[in-house]
Backbone bond lengths (Angstrom), bond angles and torsions (degrees), N, CA, C in turn:
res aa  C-N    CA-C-N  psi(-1)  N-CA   C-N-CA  omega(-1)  CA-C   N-CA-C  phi
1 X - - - 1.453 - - 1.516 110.18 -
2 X 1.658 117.18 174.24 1.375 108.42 -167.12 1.542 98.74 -83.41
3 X 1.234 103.91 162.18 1.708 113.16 -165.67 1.488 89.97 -83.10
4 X 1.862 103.15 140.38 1.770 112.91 -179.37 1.457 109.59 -62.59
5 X 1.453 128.00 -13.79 1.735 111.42 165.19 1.136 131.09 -72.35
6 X 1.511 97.63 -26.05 1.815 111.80 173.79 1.697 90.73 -61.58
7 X 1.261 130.69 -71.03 1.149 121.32 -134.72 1.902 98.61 -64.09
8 X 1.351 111.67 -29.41 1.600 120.12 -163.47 1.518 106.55 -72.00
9 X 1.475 110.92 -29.61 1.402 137.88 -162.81 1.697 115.53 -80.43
10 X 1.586 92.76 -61.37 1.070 119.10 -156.02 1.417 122.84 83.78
11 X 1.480 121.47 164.13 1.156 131.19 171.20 1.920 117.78 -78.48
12 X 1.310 83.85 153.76 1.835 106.87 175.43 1.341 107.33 -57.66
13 X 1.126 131.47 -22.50 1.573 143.17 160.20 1.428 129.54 179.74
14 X 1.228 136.23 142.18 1.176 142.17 167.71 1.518 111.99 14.32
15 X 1.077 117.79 -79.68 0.797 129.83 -136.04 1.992 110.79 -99.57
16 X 1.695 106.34 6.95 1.148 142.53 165.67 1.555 107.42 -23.09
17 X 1.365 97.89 -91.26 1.441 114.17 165.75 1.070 154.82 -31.65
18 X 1.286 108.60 -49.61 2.033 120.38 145.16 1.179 112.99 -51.03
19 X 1.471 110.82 -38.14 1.702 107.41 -167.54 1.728 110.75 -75.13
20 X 1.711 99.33 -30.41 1.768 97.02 162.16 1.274 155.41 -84.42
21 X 1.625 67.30 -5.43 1.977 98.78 -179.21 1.497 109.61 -61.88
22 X 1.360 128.99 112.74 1.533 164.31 153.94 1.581 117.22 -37.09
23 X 1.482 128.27 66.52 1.426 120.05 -149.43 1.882 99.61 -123.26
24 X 1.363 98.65 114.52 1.796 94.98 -177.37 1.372 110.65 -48.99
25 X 1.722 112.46 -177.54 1.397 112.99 169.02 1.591 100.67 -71.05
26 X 1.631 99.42 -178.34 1.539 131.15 -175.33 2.045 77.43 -85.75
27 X 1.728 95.46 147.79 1.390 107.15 139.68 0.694 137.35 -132.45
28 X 2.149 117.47 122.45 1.303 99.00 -131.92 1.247 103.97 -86.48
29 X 1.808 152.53 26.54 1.131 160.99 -114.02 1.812 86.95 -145.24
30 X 1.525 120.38 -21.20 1.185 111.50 178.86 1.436 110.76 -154.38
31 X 1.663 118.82 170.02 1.461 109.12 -139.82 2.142 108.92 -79.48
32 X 1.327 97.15 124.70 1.114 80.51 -163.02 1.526 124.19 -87.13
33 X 1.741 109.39 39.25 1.518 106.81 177.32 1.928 87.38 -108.97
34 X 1.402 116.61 -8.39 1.510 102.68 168.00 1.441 118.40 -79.28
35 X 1.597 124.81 -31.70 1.279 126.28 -172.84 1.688 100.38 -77.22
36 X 1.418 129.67 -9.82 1.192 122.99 -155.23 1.854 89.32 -103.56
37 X 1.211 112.47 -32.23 1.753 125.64 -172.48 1.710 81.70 -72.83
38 X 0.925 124.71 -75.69 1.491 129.93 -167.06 1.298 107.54 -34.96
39 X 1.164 153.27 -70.31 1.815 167.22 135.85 1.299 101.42 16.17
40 X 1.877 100.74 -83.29 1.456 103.86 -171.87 1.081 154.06 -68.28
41 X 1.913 91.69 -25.04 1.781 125.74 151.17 1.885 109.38 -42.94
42 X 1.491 101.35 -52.37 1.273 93.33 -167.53 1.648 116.04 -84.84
43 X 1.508 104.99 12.31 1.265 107.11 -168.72 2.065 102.79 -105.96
44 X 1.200 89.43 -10.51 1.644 91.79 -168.22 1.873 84.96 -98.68
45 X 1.092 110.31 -30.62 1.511 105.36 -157.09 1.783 95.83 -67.68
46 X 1.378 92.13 -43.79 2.125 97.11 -179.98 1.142 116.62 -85.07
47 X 1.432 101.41 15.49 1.836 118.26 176.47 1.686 117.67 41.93
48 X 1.290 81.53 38.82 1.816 82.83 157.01 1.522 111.91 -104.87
49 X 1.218 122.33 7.43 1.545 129.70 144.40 1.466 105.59 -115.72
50 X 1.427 116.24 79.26 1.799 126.10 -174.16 1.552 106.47 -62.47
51 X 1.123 130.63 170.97 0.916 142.47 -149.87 1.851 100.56 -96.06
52 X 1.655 118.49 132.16 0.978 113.73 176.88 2.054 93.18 108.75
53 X 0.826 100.70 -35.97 1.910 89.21 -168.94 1.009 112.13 -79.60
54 X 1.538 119.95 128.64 1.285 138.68 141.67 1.412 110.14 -3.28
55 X 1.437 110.99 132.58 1.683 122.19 -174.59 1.719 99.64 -147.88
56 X 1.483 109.92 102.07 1.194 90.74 -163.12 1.983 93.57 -111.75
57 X 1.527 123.95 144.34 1.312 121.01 162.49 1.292 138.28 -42.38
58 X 1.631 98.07 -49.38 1.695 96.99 172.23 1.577 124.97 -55.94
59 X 1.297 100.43 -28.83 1.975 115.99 -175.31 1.369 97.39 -92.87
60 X 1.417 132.35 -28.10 1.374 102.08 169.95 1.488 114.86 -91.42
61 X 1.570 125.75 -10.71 1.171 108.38 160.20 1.564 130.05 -91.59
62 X 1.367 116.84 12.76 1.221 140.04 153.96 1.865 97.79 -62.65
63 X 1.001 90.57 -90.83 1.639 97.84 -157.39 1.535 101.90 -35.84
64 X 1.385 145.35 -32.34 1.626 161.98 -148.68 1.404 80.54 -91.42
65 X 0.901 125.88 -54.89 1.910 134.26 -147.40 1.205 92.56 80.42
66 X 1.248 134.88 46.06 1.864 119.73 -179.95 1.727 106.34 -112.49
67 X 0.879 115.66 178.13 1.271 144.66 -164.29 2.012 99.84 -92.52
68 X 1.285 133.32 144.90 1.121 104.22 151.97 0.882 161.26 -20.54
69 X 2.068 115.13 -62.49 1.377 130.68 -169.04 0.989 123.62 -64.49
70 X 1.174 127.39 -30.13 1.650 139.67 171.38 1.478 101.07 -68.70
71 X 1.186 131.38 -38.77 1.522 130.03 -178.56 1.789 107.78 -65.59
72 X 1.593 97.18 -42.61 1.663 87.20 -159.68 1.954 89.67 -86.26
73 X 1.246 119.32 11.29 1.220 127.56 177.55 1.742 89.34 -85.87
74 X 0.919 132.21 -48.64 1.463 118.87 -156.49 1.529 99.09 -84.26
75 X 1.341 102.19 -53.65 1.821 109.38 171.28 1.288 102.98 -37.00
76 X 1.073 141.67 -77.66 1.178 133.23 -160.18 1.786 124.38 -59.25
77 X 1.600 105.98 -13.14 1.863 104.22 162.91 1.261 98.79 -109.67
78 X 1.110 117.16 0.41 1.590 111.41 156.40 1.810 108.87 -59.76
79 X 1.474 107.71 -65.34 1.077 124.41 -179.46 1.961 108.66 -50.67
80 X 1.091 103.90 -43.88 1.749 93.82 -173.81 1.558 111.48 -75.07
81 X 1.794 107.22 -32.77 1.798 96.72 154.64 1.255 148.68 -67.78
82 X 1.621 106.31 -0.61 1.471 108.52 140.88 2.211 77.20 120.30
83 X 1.617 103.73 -13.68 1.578 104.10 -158.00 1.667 110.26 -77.55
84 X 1.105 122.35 10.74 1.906 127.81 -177.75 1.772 91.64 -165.61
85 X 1.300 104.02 158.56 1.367 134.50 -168.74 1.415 114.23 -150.84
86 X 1.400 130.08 138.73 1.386 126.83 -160.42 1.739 88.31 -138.43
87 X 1.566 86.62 132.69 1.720 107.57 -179.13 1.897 89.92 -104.22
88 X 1.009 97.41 151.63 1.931 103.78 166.29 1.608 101.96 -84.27
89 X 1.328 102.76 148.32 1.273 118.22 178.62 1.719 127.23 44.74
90 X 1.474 83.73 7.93 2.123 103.33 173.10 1.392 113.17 -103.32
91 X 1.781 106.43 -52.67 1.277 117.86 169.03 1.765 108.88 124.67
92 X 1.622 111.10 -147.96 1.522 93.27 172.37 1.547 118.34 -109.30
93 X 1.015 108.24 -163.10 1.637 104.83 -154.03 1.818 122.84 -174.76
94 X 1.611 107.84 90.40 1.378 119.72 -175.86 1.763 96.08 -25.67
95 X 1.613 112.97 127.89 1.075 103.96 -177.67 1.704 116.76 -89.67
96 X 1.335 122.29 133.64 1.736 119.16 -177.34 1.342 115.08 -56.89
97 X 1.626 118.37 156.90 1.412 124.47 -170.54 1.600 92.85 -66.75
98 X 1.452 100.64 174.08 1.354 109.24 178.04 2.068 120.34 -155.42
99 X 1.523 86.95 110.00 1.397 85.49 -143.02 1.739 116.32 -47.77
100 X 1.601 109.35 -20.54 1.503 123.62 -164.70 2.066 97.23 -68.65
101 X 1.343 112.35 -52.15 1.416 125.37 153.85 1.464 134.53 -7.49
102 X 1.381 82.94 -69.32 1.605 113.78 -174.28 1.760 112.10 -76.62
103 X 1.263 107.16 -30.37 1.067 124.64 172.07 1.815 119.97 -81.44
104 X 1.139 122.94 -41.40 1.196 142.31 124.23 1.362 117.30 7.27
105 X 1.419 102.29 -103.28 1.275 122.91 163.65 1.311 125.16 -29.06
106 X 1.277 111.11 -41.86 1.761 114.22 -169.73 1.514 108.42 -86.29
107 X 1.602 98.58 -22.99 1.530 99.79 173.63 1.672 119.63 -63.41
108 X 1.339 116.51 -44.88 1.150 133.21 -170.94 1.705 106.03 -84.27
109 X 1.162 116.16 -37.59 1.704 116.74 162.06 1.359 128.46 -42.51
110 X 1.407 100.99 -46.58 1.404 128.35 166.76 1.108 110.94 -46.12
111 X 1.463 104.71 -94.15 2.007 115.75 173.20 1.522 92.16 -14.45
112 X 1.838 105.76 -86.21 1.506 97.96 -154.20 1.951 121.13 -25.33
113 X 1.877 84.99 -57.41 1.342 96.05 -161.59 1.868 126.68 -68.32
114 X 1.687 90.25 13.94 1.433 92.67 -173.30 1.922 114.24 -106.53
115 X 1.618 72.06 -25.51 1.803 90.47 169.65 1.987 96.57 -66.12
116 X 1.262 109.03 -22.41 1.265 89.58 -156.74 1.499 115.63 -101.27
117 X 1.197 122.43 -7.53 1.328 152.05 116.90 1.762 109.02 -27.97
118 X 0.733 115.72 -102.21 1.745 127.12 -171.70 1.911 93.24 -35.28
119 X 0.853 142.31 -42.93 1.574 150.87 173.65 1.353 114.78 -46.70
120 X 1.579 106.29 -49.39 1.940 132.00 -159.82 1.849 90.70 -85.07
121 X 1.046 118.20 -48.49 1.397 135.79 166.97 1.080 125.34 -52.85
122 X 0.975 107.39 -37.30 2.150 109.47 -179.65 1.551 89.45 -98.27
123 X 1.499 123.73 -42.14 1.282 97.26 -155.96 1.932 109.03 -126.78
124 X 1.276 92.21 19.72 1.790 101.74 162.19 1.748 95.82 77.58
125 X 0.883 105.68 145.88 1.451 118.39 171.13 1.430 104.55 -106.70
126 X 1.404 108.96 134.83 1.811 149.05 -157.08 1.930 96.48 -68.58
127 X 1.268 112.79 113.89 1.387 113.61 -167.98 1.891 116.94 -46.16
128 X 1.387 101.00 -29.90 1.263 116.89 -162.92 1.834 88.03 -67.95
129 X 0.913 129.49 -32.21 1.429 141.71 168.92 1.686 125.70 -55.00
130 X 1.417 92.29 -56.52 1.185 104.72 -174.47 1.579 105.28 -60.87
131 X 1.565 129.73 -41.92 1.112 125.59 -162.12 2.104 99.47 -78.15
132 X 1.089 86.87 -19.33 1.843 93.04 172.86 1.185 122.41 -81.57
133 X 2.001 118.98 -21.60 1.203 100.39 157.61 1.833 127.70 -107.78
134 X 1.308 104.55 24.47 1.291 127.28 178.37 1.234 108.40 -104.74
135 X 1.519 137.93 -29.04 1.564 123.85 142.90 1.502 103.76 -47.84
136 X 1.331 108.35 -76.40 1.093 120.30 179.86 2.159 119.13 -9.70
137 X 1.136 112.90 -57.46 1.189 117.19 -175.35 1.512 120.83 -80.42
138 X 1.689 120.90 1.06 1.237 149.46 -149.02 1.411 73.56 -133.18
139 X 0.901 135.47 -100.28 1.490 125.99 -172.82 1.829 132.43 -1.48
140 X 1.687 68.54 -66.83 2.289 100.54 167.85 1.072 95.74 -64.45
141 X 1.169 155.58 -12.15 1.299 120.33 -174.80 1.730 100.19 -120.81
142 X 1.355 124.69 -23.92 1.894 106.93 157.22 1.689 99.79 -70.92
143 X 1.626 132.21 -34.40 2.027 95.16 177.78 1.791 95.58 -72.90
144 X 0.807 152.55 -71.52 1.782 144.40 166.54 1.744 85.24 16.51
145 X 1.291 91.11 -101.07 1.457 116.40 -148.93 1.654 105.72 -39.09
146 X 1.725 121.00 -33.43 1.270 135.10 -170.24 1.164 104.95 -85.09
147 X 1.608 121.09 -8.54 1.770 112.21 -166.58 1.693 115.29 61.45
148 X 1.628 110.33 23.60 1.656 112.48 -155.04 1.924 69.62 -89.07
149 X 1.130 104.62 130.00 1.797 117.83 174.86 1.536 103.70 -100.19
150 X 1.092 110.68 -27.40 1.805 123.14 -175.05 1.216 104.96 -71.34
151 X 1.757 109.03 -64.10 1.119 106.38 159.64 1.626 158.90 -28.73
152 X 1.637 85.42 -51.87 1.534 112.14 -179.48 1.525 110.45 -67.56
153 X 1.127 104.90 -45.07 1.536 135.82 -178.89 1.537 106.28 -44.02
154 X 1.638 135.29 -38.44 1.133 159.65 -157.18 1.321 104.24 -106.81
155 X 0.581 116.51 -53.46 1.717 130.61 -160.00 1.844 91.63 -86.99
156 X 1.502 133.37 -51.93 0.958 113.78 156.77 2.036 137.03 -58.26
157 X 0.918 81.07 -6.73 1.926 97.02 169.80 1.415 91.63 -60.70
158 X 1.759 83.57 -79.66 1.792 111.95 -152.69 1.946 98.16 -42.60
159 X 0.994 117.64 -42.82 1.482 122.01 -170.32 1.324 108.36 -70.63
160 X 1.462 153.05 -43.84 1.097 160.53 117.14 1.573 119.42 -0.31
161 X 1.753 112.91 -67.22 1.724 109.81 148.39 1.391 156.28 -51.30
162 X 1.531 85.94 -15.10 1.439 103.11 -166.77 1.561 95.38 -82.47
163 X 1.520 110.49 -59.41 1.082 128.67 -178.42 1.822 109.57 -32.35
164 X 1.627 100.42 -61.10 1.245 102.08 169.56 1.611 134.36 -35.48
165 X 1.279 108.41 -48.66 1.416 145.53 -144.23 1.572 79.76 -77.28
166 X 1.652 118.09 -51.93 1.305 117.21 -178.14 0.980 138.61 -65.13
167 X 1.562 120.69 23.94 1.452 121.59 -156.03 1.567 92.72 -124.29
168 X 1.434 104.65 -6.37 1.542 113.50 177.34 1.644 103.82 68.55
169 X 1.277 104.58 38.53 2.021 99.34 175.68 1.753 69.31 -131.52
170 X 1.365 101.89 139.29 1.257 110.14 169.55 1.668 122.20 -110.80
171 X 1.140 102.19 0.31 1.722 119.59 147.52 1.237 135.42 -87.13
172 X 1.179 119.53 -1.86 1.522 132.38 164.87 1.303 103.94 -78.69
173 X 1.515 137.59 -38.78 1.306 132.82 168.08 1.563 119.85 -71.55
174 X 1.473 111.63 -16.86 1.905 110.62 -161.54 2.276 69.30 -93.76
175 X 1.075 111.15 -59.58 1.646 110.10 -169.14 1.584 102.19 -48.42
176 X 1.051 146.84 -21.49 1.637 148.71 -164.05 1.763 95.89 -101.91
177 X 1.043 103.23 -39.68 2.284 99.21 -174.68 1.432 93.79 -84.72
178 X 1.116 139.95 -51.16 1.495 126.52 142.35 1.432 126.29 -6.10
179 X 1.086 113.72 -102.60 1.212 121.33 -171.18 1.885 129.63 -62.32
180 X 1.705 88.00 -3.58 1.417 96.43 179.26 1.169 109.31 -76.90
181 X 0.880 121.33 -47.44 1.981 144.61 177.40 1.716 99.65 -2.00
182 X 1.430 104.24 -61.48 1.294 113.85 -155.91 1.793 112.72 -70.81
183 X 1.765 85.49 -6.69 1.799 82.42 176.71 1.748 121.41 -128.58
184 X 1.385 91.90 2.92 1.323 113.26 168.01 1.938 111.81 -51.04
185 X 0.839 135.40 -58.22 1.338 138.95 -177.54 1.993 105.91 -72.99
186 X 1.101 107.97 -2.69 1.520 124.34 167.16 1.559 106.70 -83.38
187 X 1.060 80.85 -64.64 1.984 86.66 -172.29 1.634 115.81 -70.89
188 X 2.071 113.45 -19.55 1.392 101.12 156.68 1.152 125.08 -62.20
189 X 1.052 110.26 -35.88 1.751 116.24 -176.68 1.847 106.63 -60.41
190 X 1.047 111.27 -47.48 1.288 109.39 -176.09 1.391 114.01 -95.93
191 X 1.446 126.64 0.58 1.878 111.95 139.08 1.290 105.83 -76.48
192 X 0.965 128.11 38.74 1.840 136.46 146.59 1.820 110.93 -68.42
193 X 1.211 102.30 -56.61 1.193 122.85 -176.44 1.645 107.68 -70.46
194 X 1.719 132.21 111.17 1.425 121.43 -177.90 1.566 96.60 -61.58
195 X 1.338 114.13 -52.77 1.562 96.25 -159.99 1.474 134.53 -69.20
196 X 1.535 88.31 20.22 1.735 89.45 -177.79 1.841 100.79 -107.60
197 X 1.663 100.99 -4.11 1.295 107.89 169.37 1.888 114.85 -67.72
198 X 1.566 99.86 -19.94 1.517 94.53 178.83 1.418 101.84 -89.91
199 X 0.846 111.45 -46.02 1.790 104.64 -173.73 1.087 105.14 -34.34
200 X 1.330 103.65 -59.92 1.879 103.03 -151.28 1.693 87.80 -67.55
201 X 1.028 110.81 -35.72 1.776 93.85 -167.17 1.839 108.67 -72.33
202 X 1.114 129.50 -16.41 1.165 149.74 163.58 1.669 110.65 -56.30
203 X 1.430 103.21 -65.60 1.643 95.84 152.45 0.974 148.41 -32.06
204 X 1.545 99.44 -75.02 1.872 107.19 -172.90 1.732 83.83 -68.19
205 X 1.414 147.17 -63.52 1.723 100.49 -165.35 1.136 102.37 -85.49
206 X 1.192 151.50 83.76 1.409 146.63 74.05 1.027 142.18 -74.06
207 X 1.736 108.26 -26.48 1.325 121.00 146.09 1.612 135.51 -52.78
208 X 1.456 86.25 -41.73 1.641 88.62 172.27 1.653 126.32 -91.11
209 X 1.187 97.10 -3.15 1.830 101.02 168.12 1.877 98.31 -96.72
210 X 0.859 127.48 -25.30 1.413 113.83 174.16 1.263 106.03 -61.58
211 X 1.372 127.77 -50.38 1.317 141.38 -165.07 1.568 107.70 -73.99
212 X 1.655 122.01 -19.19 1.485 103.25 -179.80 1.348 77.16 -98.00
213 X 1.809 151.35 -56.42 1.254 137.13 176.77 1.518 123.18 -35.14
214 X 1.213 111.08 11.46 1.755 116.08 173.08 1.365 103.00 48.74
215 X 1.339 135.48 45.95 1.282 128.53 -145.32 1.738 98.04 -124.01
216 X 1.305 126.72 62.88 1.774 135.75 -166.07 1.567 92.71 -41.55
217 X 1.362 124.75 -58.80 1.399 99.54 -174.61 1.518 135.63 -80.32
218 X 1.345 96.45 -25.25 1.782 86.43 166.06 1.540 114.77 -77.80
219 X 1.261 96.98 -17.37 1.891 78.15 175.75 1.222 128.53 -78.59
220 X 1.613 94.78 -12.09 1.768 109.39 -171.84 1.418 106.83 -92.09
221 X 1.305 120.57 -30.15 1.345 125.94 170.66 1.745 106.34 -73.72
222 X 0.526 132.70 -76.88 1.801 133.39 164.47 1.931 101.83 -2.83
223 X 1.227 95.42 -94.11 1.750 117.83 156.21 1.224 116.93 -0.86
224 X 1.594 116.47 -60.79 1.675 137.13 -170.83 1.758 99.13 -75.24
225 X 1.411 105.77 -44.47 1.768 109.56 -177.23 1.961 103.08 -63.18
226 X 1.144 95.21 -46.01 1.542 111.76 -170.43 1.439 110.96 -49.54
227 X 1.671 106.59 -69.33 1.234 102.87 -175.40 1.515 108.15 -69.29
228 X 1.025 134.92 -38.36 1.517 138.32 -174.96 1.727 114.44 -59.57
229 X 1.494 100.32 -26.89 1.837 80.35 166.04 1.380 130.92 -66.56
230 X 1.860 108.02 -15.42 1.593 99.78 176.50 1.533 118.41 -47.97
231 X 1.448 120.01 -35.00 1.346 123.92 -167.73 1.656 115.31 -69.05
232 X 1.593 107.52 -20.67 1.273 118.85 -160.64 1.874 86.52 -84.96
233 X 1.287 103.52 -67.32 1.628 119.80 163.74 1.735 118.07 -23.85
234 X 1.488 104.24 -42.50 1.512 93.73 -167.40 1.837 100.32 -80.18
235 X 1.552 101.57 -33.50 1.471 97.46 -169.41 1.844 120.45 -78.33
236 X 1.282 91.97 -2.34 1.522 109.95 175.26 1.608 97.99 -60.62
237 X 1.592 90.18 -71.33 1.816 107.95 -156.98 1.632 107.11 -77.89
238 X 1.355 113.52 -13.18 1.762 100.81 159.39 0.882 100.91 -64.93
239 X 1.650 149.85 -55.78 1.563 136.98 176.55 1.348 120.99 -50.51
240 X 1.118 120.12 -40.40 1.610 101.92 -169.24 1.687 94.71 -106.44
241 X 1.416 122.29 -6.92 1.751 109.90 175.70 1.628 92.15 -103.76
242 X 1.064 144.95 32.91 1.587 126.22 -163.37 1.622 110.44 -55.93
243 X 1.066 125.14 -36.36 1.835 132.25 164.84 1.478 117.86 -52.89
244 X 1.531 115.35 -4.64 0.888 128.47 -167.46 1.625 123.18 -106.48
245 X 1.423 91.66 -24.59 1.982 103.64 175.61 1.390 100.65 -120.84
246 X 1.260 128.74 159.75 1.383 171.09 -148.29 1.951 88.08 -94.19
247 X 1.219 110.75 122.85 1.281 129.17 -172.88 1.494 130.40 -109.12
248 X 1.702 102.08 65.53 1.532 132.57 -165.66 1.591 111.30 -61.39
């Protein structure tokens, strides 16, 4: 990922970042305007394409060795996820956080994730699970301990889905990778910070021993702290990222 001085710093110019961006070959065995959406999605989301930079087609289908169409194929569900924005005669453009969004999002994360909680609780989470989120929390805690943010970053998904996954509604997980989107490039910014790598890992197992202890109120209280630090988080990093969000 991009190194945390670049992001505090900024780049030597615009156009910095694309030029460092790290992108495998095409395979040509599968379609290559999905492997090219996949890359850059995940490159804006871990904000090593930060918000505000120039994203231009010809340089990303340079670097691919690809052809256009597959590019303006990815640009364009780039564009309907809200993740690039196109000025006329400027070009395109990593789109900035947005605090109404972000806020948004956390509202509806919540809901989901509380139904999904109150579910795991009344009705036990499925063993085959449990041993997936008990690697899982063994995991979080060597990227924790490593400062691995890439890592951590993943492993907090997977722990969040899994959970879902266990409630036996299998749309509570496709509705949760959804709606996370919008706060994913929130929470890269703030695995900047190691010590917010303990919290969260402090959480989810407390969250998840309440939840095999059938325990409705500590898990719900846990839950309420959990989701509620995004707000603490967002108002942090509008101050020290302000170039970074959309200026309402």
């Amino acid at each position: 990922m991009t190194d945390s001085n670049a992001l505090q710093h900024g780049p030597a110019s615009e156009t910095d970042y694309l030029t460092a961006l790290q992108v495998p070959k095409i395979d040509l065995s599968r379609p290559a305007g999905e492997q090219i959406l996949r890359v850059i999605q995940q490159a804006i989301l871990h904000m090593d394409l930060p918000p505000g930079c120039i994203i231009s087609e010809a340089e990303i289908g340079a670097k691919f060795g690809s052809s256009r169409t597959p590019v303006r194929e990815a640009f364009m569900s780039l564009r309907e996820a809200g993740l690039i924005h196109t000025l006329p005669s400027r070009g395109n453009f990593v789109a900035k956080l947005n605090r109404n969004e972000i806020l948004e999002a956390r509202f509806l994360r919540e809901g989901l994730e509380m139904a999904n909680i109150r579910q795991l609780v009344v009705a036990g989470i499925p063993v085959e699970y449990t041993l997936v989120l008990e690697q899982n929390l063994v995991a979080q805690t060597v990227a924790a301990e490593t400062a691995d943010s890439a890592t951590f970053g993943m492993l907090d998904d997977a722990f969040h889905i899994t959970m879902a996954e266990a409630t036996g509604y299998p749309r509570a997980a496709k509705v949760l990778k959804r709606e996370k989107i919008a706060l994913d490039r929130l929470r890269a910014l703030s695995l900047r910070n190691e010590v917010h790598f303990q919290t969260l890992l402090d959480e989810h197992t407390r969250l998840y021993q309440a939840i095999m202890g059938r325990d409705m109120e500590a898990a719900t209280d846990v839950a309420i702290v959990h989701f509620s630090s995004v707000l603490s988080i967002l108002s942090d990093l509008a101050v020290r990222h302000e170039d970074y969000f959309d200026q309402e």
